[in-house]
PDB file of N, H, CA, C and O in Angstrom:
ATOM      1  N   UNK A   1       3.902  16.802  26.159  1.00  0.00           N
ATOM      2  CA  UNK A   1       4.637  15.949  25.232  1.00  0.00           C
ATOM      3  C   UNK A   1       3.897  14.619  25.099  1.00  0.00           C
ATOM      4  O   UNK A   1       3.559  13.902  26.041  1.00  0.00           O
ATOM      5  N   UNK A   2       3.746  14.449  24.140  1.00  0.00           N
ATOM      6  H   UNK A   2       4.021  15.032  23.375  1.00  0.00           H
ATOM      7  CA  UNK A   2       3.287  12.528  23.838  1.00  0.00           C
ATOM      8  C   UNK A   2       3.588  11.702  22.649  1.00  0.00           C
ATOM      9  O   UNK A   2       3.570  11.777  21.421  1.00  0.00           O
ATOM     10  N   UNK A   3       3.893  10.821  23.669  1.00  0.00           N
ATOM     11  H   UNK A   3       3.907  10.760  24.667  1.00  0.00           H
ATOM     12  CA  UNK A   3       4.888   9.706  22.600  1.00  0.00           C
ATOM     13  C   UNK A   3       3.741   8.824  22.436  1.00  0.00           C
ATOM     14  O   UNK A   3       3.177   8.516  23.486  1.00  0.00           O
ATOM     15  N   UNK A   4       3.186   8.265  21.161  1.00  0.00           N
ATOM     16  H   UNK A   4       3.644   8.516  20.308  1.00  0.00           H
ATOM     17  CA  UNK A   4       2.606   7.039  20.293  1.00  0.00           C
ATOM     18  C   UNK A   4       1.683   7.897  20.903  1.00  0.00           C
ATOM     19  O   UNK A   4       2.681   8.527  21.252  1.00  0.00           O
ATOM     20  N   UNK A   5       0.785   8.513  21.355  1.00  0.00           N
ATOM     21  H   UNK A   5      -0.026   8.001  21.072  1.00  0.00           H
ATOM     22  CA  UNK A   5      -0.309   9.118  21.414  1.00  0.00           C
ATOM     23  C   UNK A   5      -0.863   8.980  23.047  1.00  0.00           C
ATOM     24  O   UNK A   5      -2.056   8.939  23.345  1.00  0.00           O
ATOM     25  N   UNK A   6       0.127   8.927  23.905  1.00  0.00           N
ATOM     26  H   UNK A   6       1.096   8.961  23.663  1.00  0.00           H
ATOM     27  CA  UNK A   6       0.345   8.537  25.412  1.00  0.00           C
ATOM     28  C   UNK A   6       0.673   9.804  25.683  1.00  0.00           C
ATOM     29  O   UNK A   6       1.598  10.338  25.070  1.00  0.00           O
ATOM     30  N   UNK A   7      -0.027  10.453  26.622  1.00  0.00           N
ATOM     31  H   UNK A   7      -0.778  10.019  27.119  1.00  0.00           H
ATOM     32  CA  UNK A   7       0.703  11.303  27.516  1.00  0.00           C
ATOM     33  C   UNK A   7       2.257  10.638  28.592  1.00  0.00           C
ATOM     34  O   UNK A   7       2.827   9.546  28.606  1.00  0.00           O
ATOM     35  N   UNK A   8       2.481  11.965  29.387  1.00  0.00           N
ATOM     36  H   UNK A   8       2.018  12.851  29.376  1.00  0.00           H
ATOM     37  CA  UNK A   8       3.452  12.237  30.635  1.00  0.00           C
ATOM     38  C   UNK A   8       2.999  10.989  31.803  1.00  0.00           C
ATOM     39  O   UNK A   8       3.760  10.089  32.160  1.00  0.00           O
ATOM     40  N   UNK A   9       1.623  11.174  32.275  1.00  0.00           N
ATOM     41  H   UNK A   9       1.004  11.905  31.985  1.00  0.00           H
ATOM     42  CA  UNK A   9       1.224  10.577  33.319  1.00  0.00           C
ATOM     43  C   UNK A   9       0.751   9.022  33.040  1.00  0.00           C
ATOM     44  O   UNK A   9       0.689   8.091  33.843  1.00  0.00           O
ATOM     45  N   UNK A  10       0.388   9.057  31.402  1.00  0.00           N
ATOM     46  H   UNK A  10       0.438   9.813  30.750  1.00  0.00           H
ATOM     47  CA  UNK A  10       0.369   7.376  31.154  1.00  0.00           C
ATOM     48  C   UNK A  10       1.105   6.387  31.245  1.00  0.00           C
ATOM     49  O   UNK A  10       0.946   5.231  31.637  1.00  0.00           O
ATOM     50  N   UNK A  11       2.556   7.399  30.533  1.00  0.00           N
ATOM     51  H   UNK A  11       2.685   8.338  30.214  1.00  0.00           H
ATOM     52  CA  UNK A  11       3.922   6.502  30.579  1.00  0.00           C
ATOM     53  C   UNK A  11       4.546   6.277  32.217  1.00  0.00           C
ATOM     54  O   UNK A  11       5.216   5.352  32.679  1.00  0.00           O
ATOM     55  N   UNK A  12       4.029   7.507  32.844  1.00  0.00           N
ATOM     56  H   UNK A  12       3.485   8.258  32.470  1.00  0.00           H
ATOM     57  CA  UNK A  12       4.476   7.099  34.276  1.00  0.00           C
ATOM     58  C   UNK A  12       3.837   5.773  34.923  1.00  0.00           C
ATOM     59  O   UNK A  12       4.513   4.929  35.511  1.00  0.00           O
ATOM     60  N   UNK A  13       2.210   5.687  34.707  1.00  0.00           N
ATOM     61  H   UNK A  13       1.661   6.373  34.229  1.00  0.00           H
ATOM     62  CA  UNK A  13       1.801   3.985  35.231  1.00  0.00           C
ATOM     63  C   UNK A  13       2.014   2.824  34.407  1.00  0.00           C
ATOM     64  O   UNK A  13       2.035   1.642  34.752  1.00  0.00           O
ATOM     65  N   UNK A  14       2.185   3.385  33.153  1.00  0.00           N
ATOM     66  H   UNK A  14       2.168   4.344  32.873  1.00  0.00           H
ATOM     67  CA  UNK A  14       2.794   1.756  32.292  1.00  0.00           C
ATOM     68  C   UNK A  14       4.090   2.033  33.124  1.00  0.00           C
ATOM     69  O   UNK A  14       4.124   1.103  33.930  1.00  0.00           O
ATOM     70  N   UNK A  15       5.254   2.897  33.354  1.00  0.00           N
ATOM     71  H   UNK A  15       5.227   3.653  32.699  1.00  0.00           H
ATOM     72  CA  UNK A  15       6.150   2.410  34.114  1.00  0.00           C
ATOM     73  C   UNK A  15       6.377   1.599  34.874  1.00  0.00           C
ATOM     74  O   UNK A  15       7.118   0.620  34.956  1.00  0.00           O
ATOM     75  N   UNK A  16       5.144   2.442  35.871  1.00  0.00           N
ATOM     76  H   UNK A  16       4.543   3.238  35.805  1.00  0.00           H
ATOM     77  CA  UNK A  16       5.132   1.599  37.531  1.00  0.00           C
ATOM     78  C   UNK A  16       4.738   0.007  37.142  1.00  0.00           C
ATOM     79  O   UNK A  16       5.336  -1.004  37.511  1.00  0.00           O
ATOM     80  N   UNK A  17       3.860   0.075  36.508  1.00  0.00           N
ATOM     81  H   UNK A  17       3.375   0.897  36.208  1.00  0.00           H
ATOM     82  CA  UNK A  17       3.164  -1.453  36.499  1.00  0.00           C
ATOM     83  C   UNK A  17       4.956  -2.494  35.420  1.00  0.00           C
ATOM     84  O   UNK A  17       5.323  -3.635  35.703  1.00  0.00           O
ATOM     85  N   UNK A  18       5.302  -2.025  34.849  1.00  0.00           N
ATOM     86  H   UNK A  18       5.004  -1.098  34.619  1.00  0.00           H
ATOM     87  CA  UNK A  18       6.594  -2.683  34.116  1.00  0.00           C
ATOM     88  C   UNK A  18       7.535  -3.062  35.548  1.00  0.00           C
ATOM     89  O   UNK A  18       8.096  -4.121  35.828  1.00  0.00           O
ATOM     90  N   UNK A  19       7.484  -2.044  36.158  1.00  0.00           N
ATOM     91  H   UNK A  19       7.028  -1.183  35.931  1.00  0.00           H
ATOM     92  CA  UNK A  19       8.643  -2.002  37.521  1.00  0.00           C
ATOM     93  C   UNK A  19       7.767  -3.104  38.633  1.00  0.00           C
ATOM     94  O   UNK A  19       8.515  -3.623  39.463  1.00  0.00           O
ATOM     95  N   UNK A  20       6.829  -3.359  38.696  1.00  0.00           N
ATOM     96  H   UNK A  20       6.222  -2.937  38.022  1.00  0.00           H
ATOM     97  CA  UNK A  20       5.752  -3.690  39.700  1.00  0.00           C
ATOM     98  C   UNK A  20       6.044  -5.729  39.064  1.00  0.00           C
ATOM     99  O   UNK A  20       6.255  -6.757  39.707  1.00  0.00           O
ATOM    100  N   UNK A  21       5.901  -5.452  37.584  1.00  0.00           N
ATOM    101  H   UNK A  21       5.729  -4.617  37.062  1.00  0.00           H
ATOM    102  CA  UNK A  21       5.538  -7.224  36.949  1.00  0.00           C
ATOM    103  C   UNK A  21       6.860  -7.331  37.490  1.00  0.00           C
ATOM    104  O   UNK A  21       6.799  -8.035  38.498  1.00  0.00           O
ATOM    105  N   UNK A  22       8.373  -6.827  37.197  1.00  0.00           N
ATOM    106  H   UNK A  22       8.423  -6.255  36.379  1.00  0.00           H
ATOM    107  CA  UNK A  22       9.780  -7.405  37.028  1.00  0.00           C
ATOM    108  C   UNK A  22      10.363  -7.168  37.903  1.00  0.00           C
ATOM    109  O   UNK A  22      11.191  -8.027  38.207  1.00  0.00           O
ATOM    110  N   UNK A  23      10.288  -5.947  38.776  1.00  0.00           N
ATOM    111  H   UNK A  23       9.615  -5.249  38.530  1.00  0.00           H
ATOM    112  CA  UNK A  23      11.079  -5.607  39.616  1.00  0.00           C
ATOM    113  C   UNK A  23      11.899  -4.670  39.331  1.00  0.00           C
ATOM    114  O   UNK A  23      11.899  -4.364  38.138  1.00  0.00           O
ATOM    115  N   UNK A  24      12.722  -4.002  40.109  1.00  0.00           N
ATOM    116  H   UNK A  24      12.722  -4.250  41.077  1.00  0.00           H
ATOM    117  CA  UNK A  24      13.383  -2.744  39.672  1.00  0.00           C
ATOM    118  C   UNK A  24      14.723  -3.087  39.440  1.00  0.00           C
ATOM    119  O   UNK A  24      15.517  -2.336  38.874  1.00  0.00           O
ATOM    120  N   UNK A  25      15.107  -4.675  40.043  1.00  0.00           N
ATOM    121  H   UNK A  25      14.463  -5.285  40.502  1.00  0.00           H
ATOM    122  CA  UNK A  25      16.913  -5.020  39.686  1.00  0.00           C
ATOM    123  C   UNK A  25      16.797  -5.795  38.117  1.00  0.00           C
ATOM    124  O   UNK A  25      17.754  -5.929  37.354  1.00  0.00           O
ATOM    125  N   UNK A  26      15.454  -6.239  37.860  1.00  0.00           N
ATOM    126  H   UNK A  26      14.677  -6.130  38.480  1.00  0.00           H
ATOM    127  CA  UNK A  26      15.636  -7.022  36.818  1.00  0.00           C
ATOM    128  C   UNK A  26      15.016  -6.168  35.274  1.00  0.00           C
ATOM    129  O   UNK A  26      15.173  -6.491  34.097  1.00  0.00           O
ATOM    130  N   UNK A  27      14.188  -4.840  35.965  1.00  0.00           N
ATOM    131  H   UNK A  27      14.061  -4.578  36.921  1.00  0.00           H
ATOM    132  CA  UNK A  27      13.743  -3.874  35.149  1.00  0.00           C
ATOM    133  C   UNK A  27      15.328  -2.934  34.562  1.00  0.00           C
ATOM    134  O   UNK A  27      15.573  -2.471  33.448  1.00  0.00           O
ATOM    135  N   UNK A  28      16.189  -2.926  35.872  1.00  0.00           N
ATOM    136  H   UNK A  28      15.989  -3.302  36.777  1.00  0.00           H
ATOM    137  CA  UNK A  28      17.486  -2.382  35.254  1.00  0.00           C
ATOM    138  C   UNK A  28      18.031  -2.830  34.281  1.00  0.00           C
ATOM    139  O   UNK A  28      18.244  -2.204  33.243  1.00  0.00           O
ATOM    140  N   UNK A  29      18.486  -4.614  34.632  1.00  0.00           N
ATOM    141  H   UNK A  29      18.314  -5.123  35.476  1.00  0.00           H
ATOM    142  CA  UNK A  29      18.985  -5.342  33.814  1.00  0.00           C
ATOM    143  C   UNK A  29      18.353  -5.698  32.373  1.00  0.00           C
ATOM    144  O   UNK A  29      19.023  -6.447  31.662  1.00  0.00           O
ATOM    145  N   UNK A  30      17.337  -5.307  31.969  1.00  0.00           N
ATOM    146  H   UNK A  30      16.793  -4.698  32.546  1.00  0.00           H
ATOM    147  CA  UNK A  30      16.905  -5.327  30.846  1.00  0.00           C
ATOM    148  C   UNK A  30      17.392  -3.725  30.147  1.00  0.00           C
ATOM    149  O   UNK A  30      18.109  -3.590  29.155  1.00  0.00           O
ATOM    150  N   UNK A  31      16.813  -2.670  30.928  1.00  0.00           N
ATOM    151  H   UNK A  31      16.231  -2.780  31.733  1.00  0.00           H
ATOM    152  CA  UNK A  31      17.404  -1.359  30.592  1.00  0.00           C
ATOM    153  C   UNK A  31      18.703  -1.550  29.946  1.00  0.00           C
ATOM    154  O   UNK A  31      18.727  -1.362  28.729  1.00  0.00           O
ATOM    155  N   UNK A  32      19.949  -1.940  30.622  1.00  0.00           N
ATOM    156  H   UNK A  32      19.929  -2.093  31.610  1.00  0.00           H
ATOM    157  CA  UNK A  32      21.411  -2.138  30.253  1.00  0.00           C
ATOM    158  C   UNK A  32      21.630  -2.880  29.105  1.00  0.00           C
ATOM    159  O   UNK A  32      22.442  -2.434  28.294  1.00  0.00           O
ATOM    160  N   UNK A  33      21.139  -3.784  28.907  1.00  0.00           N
ATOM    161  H   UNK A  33      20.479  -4.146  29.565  1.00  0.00           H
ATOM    162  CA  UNK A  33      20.992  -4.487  28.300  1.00  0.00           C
ATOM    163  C   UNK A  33      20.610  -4.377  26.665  1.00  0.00           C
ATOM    164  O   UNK A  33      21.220  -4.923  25.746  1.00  0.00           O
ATOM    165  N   UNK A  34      19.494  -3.566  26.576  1.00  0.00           N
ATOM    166  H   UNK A  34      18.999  -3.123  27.323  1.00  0.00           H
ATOM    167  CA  UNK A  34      18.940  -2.657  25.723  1.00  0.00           C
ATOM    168  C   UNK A  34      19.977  -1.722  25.182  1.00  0.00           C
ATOM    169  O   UNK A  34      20.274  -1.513  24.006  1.00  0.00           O
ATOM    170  N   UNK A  35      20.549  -1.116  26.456  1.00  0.00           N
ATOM    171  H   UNK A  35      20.308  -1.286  27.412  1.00  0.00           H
ATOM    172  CA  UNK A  35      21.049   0.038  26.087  1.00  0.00           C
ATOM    173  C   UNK A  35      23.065  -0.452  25.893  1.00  0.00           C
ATOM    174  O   UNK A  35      24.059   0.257  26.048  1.00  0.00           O
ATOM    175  N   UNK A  36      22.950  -1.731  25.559  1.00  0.00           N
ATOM    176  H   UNK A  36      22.143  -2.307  25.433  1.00  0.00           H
ATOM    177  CA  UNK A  36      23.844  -1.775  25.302  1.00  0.00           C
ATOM    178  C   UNK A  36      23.953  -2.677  23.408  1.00  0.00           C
ATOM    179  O   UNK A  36      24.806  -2.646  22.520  1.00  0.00           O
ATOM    180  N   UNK A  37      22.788  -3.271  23.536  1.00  0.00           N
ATOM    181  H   UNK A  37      22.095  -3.296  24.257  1.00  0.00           H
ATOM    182  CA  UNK A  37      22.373  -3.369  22.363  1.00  0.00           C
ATOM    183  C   UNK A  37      22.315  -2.646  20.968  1.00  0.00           C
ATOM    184  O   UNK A  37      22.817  -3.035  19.913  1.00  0.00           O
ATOM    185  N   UNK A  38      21.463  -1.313  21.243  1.00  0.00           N
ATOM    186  H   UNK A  38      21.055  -0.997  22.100  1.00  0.00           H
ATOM    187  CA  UNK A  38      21.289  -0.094  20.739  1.00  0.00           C
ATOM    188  C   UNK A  38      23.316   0.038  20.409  1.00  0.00           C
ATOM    189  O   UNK A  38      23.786  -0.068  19.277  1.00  0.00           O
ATOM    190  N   UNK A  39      24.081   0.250  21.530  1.00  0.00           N
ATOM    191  H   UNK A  39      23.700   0.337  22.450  1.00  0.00           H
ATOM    192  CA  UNK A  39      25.386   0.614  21.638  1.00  0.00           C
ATOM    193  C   UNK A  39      26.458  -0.250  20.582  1.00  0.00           C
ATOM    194  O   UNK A  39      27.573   0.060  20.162  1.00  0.00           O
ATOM    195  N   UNK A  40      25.736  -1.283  20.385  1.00  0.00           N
ATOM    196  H   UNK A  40      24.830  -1.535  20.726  1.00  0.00           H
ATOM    197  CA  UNK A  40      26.920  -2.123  19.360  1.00  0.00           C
ATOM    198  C   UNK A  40      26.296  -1.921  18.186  1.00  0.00           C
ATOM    199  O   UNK A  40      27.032  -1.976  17.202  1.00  0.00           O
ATOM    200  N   UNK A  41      24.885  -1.651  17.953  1.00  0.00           N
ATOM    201  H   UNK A  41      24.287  -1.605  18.752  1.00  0.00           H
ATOM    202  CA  UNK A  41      24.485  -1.388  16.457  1.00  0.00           C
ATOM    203  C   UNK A  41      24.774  -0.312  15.788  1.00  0.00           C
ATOM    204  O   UNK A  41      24.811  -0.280  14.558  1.00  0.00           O
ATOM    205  N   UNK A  42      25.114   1.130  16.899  1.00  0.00           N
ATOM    206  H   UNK A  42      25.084   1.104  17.898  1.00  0.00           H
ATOM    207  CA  UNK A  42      25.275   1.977  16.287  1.00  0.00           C
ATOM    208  C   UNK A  42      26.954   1.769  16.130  1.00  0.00           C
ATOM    209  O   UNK A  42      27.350   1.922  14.974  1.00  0.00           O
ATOM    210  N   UNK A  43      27.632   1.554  16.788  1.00  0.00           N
ATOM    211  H   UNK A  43      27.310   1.429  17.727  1.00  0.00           H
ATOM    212  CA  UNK A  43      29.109   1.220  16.662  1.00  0.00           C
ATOM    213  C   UNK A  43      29.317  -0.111  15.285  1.00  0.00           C
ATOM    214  O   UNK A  43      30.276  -0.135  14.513  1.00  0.00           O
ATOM    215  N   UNK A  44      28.232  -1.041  15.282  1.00  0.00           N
ATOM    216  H   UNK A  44      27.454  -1.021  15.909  1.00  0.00           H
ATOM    217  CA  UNK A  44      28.780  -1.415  13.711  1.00  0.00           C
ATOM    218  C   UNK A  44      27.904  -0.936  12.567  1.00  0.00           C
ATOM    219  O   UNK A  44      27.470  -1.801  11.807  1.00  0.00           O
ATOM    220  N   UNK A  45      27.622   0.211  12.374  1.00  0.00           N
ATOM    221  H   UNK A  45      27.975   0.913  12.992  1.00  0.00           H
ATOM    222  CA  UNK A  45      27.153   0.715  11.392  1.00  0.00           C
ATOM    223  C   UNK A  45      28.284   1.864  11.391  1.00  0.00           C
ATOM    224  O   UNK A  45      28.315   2.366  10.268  1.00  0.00           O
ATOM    225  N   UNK A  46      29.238   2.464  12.271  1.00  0.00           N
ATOM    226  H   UNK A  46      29.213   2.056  13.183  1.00  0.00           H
ATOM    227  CA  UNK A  46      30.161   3.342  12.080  1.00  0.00           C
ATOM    228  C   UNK A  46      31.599   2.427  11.492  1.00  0.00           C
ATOM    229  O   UNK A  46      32.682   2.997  11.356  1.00  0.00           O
ATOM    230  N   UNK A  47      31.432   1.138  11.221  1.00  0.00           N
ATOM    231  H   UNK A  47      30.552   0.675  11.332  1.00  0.00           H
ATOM    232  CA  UNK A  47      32.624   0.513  11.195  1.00  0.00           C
ATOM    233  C   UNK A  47      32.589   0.245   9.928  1.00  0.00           C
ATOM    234  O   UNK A  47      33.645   0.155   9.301  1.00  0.00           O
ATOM    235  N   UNK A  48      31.419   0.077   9.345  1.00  0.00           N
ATOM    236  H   UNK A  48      30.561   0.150   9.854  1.00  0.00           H
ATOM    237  CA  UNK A  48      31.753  -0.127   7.606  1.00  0.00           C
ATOM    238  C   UNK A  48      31.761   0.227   7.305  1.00  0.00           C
ATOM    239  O   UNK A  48      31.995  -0.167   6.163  1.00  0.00           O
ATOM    240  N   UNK A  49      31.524   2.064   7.454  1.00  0.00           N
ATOM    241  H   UNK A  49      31.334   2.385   8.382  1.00  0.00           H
ATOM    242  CA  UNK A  49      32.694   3.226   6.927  1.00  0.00           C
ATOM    243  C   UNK A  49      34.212   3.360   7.412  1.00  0.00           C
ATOM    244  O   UNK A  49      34.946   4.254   6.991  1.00  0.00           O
ATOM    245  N   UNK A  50      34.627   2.370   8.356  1.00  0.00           N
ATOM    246  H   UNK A  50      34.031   1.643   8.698  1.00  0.00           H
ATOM    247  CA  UNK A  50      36.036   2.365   8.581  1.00  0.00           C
ATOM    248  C   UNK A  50      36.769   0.959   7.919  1.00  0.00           C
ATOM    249  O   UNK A  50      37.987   0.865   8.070  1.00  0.00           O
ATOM    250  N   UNK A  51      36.282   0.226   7.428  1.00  0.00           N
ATOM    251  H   UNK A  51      35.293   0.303   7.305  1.00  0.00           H
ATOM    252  CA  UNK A  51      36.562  -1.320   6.673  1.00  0.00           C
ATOM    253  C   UNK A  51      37.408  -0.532   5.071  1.00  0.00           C
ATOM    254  O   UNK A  51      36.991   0.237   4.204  1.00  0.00           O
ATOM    255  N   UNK A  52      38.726  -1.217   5.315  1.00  0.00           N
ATOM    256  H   UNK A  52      39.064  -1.841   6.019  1.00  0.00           H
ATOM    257  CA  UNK A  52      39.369  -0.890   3.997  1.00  0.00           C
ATOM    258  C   UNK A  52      38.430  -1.526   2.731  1.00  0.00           C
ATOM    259  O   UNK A  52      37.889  -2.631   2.698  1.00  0.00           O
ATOM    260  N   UNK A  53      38.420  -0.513   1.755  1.00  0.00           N
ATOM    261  H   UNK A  53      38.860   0.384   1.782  1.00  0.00           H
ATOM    262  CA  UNK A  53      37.646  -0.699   0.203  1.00  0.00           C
ATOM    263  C   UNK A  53      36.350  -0.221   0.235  1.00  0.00           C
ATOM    264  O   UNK A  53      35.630  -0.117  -0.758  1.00  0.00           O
ATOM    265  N   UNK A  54      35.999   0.115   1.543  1.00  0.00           N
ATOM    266  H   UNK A  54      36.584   0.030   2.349  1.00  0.00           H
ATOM    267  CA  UNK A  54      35.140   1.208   1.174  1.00  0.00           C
ATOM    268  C   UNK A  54      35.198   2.854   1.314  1.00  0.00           C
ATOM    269  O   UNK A  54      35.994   3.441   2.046  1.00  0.00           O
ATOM    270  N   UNK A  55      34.229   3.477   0.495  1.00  0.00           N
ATOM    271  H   UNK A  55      33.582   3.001  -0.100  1.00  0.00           H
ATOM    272  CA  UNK A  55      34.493   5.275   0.454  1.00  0.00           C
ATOM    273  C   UNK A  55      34.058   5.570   1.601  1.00  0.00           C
ATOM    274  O   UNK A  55      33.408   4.847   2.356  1.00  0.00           O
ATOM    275  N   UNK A  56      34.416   6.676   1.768  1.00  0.00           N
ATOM    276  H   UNK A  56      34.945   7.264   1.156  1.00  0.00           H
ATOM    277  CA  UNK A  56      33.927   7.843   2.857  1.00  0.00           C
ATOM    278  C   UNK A  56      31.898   7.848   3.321  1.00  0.00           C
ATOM    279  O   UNK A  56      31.304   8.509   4.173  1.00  0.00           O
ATOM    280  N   UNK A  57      31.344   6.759   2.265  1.00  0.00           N
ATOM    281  H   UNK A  57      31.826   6.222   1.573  1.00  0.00           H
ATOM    282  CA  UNK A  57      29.985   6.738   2.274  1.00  0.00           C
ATOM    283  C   UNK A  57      29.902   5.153   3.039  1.00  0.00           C
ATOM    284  O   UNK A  57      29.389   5.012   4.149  1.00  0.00           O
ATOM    285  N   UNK A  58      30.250   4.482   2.574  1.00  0.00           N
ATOM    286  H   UNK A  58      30.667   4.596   1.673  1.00  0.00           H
ATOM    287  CA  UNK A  58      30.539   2.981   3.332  1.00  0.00           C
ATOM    288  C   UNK A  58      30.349   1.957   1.450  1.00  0.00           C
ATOM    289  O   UNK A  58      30.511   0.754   1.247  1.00  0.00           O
ATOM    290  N   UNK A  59      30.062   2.793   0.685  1.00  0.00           N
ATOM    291  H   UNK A  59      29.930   3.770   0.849  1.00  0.00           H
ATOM    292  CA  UNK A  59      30.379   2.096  -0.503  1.00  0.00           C
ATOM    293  C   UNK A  59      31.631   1.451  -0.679  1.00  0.00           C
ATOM    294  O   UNK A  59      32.768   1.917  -0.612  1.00  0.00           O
ATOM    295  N   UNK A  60      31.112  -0.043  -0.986  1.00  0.00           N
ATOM    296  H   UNK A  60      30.189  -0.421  -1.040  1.00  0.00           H
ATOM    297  CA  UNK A  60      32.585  -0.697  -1.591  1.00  0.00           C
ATOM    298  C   UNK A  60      32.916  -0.454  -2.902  1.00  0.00           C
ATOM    299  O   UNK A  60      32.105  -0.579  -3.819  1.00  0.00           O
ATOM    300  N   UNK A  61      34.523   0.023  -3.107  1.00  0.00           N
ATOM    301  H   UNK A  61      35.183   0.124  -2.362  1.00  0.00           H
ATOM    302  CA  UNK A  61      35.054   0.381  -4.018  1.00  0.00           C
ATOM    303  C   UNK A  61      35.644  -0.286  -4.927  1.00  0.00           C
ATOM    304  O   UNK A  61      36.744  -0.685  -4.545  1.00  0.00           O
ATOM    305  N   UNK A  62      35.364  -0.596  -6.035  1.00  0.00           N
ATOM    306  H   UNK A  62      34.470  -0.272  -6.345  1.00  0.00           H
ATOM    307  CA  UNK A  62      35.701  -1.210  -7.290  1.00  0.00           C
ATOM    308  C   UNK A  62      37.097  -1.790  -7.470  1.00  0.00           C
ATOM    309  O   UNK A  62      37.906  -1.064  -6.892  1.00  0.00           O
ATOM    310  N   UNK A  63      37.600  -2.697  -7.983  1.00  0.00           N
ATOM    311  H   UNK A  63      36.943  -3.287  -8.453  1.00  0.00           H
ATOM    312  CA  UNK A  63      38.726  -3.226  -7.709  1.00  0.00           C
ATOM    313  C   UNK A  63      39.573  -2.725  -8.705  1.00  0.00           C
ATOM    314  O   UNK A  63      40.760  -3.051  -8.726  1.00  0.00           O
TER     315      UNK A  63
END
């Protein structure tokens, strides 16, 4: 498998060396962080298909 044109074993030492510069409590806290980021963008892109006046597409509907 390779992601951007990186193998398995590349992404494993850019790992280590990411975990090595920050540390592994502050390498988490960015992880979470991220991954909570990601978590509110996709949750407000599901919400302006739930906002009254718009359709079932997230189009606002004509008055």
């Amino acid at each position: 498998m390779r992601v951007f044109g990186l193998g398995v074993p590349e992404l494993l030492i850019i790992l280590v060396i990411i975990i090595i510069l920050f540390g592994p409590g502050r390498f988490g806290k960015i992880l979470g962080e991220l991954g909570s980021g990601l978590k509110s963008f996709r949750d407000s892109l599901t919400e302006k298909k739930d906002e009254p006046g718009t359709d079932e597409n997230g189009n606002i509907e004509p008055k």
